[in-house]
PDB file as gemmi writes it, atoms N, CA and C in Angstrom:
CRYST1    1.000    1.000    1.000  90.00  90.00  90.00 P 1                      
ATOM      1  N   UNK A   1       0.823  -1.187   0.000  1.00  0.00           N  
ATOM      2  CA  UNK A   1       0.000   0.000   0.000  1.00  0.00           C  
ATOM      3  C   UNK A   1       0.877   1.264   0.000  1.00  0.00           C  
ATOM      4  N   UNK A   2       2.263   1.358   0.626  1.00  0.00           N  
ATOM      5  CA  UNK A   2       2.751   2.355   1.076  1.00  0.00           C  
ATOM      6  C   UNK A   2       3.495   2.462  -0.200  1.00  0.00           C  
ATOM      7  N   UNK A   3       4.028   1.443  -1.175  1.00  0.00           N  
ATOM      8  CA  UNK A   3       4.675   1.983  -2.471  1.00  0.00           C  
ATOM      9  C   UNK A   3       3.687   2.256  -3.200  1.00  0.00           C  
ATOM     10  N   UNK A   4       2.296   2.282  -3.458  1.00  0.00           N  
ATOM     11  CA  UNK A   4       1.579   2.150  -4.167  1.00  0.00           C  
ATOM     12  C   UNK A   4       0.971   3.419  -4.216  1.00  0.00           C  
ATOM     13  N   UNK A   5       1.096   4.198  -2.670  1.00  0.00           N  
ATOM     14  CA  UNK A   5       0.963   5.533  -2.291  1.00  0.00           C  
ATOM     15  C   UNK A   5       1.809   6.530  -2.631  1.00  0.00           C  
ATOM     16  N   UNK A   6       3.511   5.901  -2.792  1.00  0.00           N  
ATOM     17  CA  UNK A   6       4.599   6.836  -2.756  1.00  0.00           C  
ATOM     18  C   UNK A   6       4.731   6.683  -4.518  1.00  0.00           C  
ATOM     19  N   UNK A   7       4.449   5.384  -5.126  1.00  0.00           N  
ATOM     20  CA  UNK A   7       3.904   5.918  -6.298  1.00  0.00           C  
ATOM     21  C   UNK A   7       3.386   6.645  -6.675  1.00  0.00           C  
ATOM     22  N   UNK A   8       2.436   6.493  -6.858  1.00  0.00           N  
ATOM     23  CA  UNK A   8       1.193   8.013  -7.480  1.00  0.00           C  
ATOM     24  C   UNK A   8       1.247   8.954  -6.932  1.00  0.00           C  
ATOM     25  N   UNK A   9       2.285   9.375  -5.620  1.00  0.00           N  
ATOM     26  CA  UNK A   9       2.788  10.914  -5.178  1.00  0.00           C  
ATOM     27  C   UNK A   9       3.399  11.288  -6.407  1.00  0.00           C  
ATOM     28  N   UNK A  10       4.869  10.344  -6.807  1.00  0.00           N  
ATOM     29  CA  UNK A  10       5.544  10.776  -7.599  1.00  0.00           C  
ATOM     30  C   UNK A  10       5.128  11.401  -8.656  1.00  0.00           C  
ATOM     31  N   UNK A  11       4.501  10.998  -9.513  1.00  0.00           N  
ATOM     32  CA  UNK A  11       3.894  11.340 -10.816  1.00  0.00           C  
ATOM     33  C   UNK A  11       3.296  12.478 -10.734  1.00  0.00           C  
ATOM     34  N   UNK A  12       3.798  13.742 -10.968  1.00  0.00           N  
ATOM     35  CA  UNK A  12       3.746  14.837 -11.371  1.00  0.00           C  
ATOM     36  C   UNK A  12       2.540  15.272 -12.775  1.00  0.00           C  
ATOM     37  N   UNK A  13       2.061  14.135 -13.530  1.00  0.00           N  
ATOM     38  CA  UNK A  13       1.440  14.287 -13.973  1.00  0.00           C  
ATOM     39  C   UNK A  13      -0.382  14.541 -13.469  1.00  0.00           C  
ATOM     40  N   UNK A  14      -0.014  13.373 -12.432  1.00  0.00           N  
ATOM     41  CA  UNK A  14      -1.477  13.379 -11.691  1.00  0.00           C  
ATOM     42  C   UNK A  14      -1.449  14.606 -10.758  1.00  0.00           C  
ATOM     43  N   UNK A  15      -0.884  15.534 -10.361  1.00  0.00           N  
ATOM     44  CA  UNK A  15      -0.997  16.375  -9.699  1.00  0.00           C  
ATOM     45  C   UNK A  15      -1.821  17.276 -10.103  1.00  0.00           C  
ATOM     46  N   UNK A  16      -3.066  17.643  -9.715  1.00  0.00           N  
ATOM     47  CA  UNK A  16      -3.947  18.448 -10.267  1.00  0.00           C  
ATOM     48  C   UNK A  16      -3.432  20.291 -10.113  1.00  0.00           C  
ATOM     49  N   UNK A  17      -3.405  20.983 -11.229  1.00  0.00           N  
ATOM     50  CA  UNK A  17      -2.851  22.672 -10.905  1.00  0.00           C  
ATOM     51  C   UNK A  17      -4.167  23.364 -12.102  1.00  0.00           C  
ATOM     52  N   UNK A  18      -4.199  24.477 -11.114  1.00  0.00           N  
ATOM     53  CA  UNK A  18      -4.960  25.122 -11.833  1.00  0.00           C  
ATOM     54  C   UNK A  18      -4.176  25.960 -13.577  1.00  0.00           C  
ATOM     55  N   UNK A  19      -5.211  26.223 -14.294  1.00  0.00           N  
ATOM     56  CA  UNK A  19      -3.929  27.135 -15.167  1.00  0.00           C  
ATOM     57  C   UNK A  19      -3.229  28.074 -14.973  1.00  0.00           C  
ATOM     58  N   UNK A  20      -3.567  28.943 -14.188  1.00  0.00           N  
ATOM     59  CA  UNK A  20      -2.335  29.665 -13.317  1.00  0.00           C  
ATOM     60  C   UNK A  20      -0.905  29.248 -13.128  1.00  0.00           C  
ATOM     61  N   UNK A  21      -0.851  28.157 -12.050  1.00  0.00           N  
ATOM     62  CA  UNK A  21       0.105  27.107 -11.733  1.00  0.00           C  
ATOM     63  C   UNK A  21       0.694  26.340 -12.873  1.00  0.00           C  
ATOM     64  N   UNK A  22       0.168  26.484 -13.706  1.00  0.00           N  
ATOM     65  CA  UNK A  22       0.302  25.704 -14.981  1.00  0.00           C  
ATOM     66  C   UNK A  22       1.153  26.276 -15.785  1.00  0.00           C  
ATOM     67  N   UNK A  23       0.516  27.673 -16.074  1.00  0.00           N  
ATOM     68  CA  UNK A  23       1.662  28.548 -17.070  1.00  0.00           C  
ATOM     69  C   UNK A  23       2.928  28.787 -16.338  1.00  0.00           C  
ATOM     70  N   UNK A  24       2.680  28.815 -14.785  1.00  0.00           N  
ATOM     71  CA  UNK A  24       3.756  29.509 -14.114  1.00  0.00           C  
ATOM     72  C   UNK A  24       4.710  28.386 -13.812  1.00  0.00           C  
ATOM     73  N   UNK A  25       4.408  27.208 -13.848  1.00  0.00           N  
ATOM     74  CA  UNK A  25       5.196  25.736 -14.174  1.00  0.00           C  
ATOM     75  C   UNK A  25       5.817  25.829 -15.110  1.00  0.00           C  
ATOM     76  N   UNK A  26       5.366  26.014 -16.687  1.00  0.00           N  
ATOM     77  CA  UNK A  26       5.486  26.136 -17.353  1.00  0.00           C  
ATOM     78  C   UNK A  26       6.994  26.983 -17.685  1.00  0.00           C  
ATOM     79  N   UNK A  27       6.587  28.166 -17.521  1.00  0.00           N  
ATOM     80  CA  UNK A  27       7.240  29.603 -17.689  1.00  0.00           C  
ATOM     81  C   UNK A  27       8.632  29.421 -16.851  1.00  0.00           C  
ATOM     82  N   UNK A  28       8.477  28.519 -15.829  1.00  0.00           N  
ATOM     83  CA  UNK A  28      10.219  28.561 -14.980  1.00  0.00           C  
ATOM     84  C   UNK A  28      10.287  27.267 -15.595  1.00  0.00           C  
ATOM     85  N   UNK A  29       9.939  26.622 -16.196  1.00  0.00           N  
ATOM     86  CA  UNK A  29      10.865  25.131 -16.809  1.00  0.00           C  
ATOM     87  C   UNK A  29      11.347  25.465 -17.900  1.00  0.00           C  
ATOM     88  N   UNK A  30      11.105  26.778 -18.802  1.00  0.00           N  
ATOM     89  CA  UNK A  30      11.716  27.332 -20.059  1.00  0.00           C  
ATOM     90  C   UNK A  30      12.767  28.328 -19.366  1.00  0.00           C  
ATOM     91  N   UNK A  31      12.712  28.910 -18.905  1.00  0.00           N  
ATOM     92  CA  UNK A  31      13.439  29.328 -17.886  1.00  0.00           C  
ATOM     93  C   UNK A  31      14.709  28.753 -17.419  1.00  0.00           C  
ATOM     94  N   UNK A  32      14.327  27.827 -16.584  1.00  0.00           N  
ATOM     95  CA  UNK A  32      15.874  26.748 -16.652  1.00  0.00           C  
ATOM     96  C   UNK A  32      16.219  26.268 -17.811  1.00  0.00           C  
ATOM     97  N   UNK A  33      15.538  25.745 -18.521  1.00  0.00           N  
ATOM     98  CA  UNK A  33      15.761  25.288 -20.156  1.00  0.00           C  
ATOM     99  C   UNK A  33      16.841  26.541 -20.711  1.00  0.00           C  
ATOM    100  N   UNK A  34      16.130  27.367 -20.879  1.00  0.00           N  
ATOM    101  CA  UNK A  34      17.318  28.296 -21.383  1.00  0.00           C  
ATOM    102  C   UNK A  34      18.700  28.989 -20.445  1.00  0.00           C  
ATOM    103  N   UNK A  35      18.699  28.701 -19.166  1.00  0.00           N  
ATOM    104  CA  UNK A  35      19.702  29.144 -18.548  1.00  0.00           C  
ATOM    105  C   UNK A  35      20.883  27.699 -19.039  1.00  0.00           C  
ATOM    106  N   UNK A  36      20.141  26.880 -19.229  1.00  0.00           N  
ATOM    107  CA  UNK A  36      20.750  25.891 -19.056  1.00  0.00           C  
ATOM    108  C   UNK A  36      22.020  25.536 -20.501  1.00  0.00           C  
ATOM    109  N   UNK A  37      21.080  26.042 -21.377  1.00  0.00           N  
ATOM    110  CA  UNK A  37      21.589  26.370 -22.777  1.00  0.00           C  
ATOM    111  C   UNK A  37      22.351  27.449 -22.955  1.00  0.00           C  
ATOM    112  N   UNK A  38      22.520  28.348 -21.806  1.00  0.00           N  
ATOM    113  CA  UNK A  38      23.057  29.630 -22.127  1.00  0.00           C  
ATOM    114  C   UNK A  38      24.465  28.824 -21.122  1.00  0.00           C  
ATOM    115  N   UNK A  39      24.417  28.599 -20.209  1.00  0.00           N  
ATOM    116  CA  UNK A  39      25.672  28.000 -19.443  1.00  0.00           C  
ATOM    117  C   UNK A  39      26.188  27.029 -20.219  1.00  0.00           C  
ATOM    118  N   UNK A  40      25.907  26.385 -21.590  1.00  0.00           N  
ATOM    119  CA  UNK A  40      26.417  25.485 -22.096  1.00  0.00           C  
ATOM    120  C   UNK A  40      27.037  26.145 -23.040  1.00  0.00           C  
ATOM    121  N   UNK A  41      26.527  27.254 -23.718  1.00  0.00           N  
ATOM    122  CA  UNK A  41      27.101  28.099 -24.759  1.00  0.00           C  
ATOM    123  C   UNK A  41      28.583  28.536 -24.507  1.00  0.00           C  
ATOM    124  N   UNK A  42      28.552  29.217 -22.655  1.00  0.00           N  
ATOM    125  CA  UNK A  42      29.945  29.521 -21.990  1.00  0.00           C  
ATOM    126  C   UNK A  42      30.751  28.645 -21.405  1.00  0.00           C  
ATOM    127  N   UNK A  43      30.091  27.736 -21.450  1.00  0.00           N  
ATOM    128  CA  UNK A  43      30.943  26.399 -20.557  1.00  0.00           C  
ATOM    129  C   UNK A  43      31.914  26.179 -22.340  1.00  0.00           C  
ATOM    130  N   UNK A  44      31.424  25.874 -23.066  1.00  0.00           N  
ATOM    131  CA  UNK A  44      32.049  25.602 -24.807  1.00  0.00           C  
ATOM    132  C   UNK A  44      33.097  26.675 -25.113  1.00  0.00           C  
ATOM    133  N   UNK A  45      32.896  28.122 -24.898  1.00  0.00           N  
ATOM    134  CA  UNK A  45      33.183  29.006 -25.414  1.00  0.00           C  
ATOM    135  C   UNK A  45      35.144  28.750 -24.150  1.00  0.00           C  
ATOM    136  N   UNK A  46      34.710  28.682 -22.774  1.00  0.00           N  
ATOM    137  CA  UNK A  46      35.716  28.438 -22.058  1.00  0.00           C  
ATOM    138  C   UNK A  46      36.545  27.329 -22.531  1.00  0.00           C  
ATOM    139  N   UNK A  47      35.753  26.091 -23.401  1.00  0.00           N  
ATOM    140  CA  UNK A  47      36.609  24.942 -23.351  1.00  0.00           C  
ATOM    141  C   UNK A  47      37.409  24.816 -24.801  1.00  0.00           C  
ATOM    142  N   UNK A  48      37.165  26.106 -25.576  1.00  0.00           N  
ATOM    143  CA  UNK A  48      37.624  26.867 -26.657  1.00  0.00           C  
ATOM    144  C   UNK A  48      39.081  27.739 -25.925  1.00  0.00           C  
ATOM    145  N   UNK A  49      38.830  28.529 -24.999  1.00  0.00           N  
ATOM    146  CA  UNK A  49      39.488  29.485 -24.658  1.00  0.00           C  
ATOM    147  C   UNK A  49      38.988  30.778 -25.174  1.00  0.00           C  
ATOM    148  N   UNK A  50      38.149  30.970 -25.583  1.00  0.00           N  
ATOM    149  CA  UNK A  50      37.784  32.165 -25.885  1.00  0.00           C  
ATOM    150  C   UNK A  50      36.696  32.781 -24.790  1.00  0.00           C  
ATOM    151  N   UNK A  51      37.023  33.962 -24.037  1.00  0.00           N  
ATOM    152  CA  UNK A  51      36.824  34.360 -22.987  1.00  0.00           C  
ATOM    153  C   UNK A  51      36.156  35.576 -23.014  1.00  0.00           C  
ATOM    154  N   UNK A  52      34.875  35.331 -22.547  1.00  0.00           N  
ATOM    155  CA  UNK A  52      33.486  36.219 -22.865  1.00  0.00           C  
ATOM    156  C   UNK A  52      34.163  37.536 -21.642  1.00  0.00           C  
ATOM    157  N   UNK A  53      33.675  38.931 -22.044  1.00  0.00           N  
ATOM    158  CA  UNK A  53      33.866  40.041 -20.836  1.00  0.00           C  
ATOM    159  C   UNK A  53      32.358  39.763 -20.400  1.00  0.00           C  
ATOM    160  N   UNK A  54      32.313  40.555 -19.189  1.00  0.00           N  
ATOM    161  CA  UNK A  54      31.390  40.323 -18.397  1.00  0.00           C  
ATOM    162  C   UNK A  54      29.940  40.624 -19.139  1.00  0.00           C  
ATOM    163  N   UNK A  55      29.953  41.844 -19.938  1.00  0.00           N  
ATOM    164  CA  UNK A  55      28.729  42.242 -20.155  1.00  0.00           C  
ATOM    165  C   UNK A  55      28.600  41.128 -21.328  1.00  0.00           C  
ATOM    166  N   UNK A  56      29.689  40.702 -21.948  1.00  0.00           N  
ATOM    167  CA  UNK A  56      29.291  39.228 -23.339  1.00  0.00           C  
ATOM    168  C   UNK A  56      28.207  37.770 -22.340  1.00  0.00           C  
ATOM    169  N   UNK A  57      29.251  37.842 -21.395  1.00  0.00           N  
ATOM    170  CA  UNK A  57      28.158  36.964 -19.832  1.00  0.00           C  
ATOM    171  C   UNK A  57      27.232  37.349 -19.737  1.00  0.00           C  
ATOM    172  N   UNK A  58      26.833  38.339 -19.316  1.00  0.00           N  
ATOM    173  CA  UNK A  58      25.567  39.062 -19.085  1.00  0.00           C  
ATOM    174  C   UNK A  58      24.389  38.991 -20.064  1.00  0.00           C  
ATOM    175  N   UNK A  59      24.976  39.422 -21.086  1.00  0.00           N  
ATOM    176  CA  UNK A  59      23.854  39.272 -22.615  1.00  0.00           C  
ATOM    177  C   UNK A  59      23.695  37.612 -22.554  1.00  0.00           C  
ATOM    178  N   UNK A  60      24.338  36.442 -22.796  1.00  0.00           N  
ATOM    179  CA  UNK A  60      24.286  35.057 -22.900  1.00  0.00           C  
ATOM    180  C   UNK A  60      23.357  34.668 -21.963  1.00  0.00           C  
ATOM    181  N   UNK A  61      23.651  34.763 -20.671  1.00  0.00           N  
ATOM    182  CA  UNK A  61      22.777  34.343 -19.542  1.00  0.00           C  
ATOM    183  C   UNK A  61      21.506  34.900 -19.368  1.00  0.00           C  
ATOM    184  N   UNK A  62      21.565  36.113 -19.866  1.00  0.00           N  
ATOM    185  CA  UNK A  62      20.642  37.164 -19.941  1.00  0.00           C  
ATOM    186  C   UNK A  62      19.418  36.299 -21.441  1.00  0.00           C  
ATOM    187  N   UNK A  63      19.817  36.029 -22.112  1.00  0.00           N  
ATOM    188  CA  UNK A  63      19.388  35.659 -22.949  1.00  0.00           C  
ATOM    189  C   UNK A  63      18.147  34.181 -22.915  1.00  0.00           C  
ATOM    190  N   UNK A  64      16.906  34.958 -23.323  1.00  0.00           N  
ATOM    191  CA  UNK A  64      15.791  33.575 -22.988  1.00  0.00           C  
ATOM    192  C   UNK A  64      15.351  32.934 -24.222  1.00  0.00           C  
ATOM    193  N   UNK A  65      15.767  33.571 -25.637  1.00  0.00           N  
ATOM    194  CA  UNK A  65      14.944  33.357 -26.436  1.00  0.00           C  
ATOM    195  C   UNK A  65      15.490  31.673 -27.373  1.00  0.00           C  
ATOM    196  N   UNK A  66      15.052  30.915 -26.894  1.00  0.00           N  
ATOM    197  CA  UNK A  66      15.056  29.726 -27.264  1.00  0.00           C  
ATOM    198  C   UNK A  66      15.566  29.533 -28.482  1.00  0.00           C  
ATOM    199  N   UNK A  67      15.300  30.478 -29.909  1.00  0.00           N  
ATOM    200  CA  UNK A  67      15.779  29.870 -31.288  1.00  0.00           C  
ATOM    201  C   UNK A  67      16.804  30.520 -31.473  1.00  0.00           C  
ATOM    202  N   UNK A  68      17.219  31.647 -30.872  1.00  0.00           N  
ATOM    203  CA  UNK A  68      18.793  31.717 -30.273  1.00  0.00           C  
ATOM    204  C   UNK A  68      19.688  31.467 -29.823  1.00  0.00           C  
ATOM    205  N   UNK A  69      19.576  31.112 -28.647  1.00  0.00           N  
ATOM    206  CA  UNK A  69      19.980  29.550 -27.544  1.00  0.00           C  
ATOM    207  C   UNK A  69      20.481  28.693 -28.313  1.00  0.00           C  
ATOM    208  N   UNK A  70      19.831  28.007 -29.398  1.00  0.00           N  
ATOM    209  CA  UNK A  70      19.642  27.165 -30.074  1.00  0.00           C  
ATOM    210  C   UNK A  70      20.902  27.329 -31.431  1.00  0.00           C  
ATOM    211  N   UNK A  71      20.647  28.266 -32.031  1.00  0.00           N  
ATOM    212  CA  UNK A  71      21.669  28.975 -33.225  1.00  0.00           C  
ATOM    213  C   UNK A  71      23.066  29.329 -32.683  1.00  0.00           C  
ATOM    214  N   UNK A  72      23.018  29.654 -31.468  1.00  0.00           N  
ATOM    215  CA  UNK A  72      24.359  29.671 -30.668  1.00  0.00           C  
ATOM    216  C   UNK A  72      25.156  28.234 -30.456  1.00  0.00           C  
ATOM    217  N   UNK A  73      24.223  27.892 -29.903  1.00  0.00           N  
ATOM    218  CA  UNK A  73      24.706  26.093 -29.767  1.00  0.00           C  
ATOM    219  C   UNK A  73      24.979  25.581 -31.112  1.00  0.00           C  
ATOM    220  N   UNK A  74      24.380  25.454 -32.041  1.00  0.00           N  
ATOM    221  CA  UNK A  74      24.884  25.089 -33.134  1.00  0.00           C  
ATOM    222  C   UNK A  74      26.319  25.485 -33.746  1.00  0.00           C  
ATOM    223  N   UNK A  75      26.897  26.857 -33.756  1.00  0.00           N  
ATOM    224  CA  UNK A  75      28.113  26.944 -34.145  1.00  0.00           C  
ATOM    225  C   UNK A  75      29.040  27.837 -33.184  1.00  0.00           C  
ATOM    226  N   UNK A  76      28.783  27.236 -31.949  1.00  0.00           N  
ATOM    227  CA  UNK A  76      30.095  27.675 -30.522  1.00  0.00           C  
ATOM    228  C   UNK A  76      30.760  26.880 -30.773  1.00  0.00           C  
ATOM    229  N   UNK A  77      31.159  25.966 -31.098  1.00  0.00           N  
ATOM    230  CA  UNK A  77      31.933  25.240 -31.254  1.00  0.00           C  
ATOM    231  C   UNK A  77      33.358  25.542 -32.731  1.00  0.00           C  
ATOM    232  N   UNK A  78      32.298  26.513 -33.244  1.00  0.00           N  
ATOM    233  CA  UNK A  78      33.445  26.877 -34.697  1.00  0.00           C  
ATOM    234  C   UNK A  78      33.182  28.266 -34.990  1.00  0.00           C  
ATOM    235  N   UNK A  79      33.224  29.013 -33.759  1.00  0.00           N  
ATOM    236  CA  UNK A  79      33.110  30.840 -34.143  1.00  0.00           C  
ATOM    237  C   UNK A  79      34.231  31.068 -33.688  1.00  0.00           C  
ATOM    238  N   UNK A  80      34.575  32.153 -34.491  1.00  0.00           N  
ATOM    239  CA  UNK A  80      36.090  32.609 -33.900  1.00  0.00           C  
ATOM    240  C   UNK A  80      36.150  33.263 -32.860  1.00  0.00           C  
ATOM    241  N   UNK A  81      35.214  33.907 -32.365  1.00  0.00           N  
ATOM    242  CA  UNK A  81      35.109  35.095 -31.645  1.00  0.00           C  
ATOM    243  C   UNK A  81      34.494  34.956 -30.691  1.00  0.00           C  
ATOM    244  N   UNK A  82      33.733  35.552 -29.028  1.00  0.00           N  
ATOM    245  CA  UNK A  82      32.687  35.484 -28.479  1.00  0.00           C  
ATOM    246  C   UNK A  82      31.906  36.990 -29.535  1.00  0.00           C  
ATOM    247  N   UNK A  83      32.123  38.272 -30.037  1.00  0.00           N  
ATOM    248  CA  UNK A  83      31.770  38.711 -31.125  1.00  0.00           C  
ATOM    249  C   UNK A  83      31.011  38.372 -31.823  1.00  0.00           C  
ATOM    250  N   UNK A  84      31.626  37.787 -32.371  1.00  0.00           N  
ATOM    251  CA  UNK A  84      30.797  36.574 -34.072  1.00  0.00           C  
ATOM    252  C   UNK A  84      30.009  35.721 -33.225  1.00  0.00           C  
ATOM    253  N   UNK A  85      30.086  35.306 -32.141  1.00  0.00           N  
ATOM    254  CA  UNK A  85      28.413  34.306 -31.909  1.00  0.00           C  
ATOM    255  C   UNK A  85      27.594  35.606 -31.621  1.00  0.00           C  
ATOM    256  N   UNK A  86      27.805  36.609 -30.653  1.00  0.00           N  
ATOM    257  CA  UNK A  86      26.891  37.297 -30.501  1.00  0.00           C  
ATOM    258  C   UNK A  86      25.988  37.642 -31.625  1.00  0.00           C  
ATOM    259  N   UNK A  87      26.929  38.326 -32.525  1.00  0.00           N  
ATOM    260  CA  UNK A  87      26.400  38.779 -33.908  1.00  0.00           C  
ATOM    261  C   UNK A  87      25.878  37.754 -34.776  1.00  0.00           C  
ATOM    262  N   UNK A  88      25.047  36.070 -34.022  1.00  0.00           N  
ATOM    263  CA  UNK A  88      25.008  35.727 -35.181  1.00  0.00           C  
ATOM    264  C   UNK A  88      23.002  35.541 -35.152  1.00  0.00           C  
ATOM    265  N   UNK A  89      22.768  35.828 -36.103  1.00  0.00           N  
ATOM    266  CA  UNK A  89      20.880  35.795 -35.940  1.00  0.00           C  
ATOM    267  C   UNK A  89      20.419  34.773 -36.299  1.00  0.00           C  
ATOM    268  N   UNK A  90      19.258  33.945 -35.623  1.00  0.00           N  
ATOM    269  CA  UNK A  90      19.006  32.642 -36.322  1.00  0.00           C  
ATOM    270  C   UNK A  90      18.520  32.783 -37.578  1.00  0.00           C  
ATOM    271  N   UNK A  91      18.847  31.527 -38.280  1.00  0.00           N  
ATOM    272  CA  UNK A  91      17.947  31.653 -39.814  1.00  0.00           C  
ATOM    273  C   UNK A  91      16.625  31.332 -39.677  1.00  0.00           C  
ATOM    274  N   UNK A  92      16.017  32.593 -40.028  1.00  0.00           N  
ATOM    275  CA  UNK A  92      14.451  32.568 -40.563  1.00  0.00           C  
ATOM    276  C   UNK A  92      13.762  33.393 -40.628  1.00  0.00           C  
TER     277      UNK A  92                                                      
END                                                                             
């Protein structure tokens, strides 16, 4: 009974939230999602040696917009510059 209880605690799905709670669930899991992508952008850029100034930190971390995040990650790995990623816009 008692795993069967600590089961169906777990599951986050069955947890009933209003939509309020919902968007606001929502809204901090994109949130970490993109911090998370932005610390990966500088964690790369360090394992390059190419060494962001603070306000290049600031803009990266600062940065939420997902198809950016995204276009960054794709070519940190082969920009010459922290510069040239900043400057680079996704395609579309």
């Amino acid at each position: 009974m008692v795993a069967s209880l600590t089961e169906s605690a777990m599951n986050i799905e069955d947890i009933p939230e209003s939509p309020a709670v919902r968007a606001l669930r929502l809204a901090l899991e994109a949130r970490g999602a993109a911090r998370g992508k932005a610390e990966a952008v500088l964690a790369v850029l360090s394992a390059r040696s190419l060494a962001a100034t603070e306000p290049q930190v600031t803009a990266i971390l600062g940065c939420r917009d997902a198809v950016v995040l995204d276009a960054w990650l794709r070519v940190v790995a082969s920009v010459p510059s922290v510069d040239a990623l900043l400057g680079i816009a996704p395609a579309g």
